[in-house]
N, C-alpha and C positions, 0 to 999 in steps of 0.2 A: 498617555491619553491627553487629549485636548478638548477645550470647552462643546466643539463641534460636535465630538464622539461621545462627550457627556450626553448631548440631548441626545445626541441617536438612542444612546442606549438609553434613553427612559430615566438618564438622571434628574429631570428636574420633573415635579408634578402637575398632574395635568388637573385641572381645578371643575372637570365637569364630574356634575352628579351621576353615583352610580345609585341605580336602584337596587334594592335589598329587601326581601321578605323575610321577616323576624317571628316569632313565636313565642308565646311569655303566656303564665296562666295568672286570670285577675285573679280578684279578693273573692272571687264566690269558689274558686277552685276549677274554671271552666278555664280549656287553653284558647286563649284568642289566636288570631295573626293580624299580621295589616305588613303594607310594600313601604317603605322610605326611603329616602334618598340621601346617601353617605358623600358631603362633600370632603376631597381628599384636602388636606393642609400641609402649607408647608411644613422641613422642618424646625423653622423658627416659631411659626404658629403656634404648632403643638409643646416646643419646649415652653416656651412665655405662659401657654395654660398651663400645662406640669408642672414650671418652679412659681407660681405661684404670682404674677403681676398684682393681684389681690390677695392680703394674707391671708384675709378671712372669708374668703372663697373653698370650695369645695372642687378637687381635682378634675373628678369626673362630669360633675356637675356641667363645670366651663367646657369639656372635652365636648360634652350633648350638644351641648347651645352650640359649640362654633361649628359642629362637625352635621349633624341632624339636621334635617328640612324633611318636611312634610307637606299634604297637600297633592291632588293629582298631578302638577306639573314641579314638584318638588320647592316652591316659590316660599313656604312660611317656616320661621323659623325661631324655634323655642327663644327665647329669654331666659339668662340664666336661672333668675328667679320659677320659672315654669322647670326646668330641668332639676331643678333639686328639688321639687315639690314631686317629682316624681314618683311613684312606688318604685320598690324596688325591683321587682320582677320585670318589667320595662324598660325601668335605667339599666340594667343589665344586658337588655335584648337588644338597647341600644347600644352599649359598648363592645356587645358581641360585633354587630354590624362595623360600626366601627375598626374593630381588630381584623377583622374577612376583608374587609376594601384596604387598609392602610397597611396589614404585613405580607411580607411576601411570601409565596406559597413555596417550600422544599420539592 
């Protein structure tokens, strides 16, 4: 294989937003939805979030913020600080999203 046949084949990522309908149920016990948009990252991105650039950062946290956009045309974009204030029902439905757009399907 060559760098050529690398892109054909989809080895390197392509950085447009995909949109994603999540589902999560708030604090009253009701299930909400809403559409977001899962920006794909490389995979140096997402290791520097995972091993921690910040000690005292929280894994997932960072994943939200850099991966998450929200908004009709997908343009805003949590802060870390917003992604760990998160509930947790949320942050999950966020990292479901997350996990659907970024692993590959069997």
């Amino acid at each position: 294989m060559n760098l050529s046949e690398l892109q054909e084949m989809g080895g390197f990522v392509d950085s447009a937003p995909v949109k994603k309908s999540i589902k999560w149920k708030g604090a009253d016990g009701k299930e909400r939805k809403g559409d977001v948009f899962v920006v794909r990252q490389p995979y140096g991105a997402v290791e520097s979030a995972l091993m921690g650039d910040g000690k005292d950062r929280v894994q997932g946290a960072q994943l939200i913020s850099l991966c998450i956009r929200l908004g009709e045309d997908g343009a805003e974009q949590l802060t870390y600080e917003q992604a760990y204030a998160l509930s947790p029902a949320i942050a999950w439905a966020f990292v479901g999203a997350i996990n659907e757009v970024n692993s590959p399907k069997a």
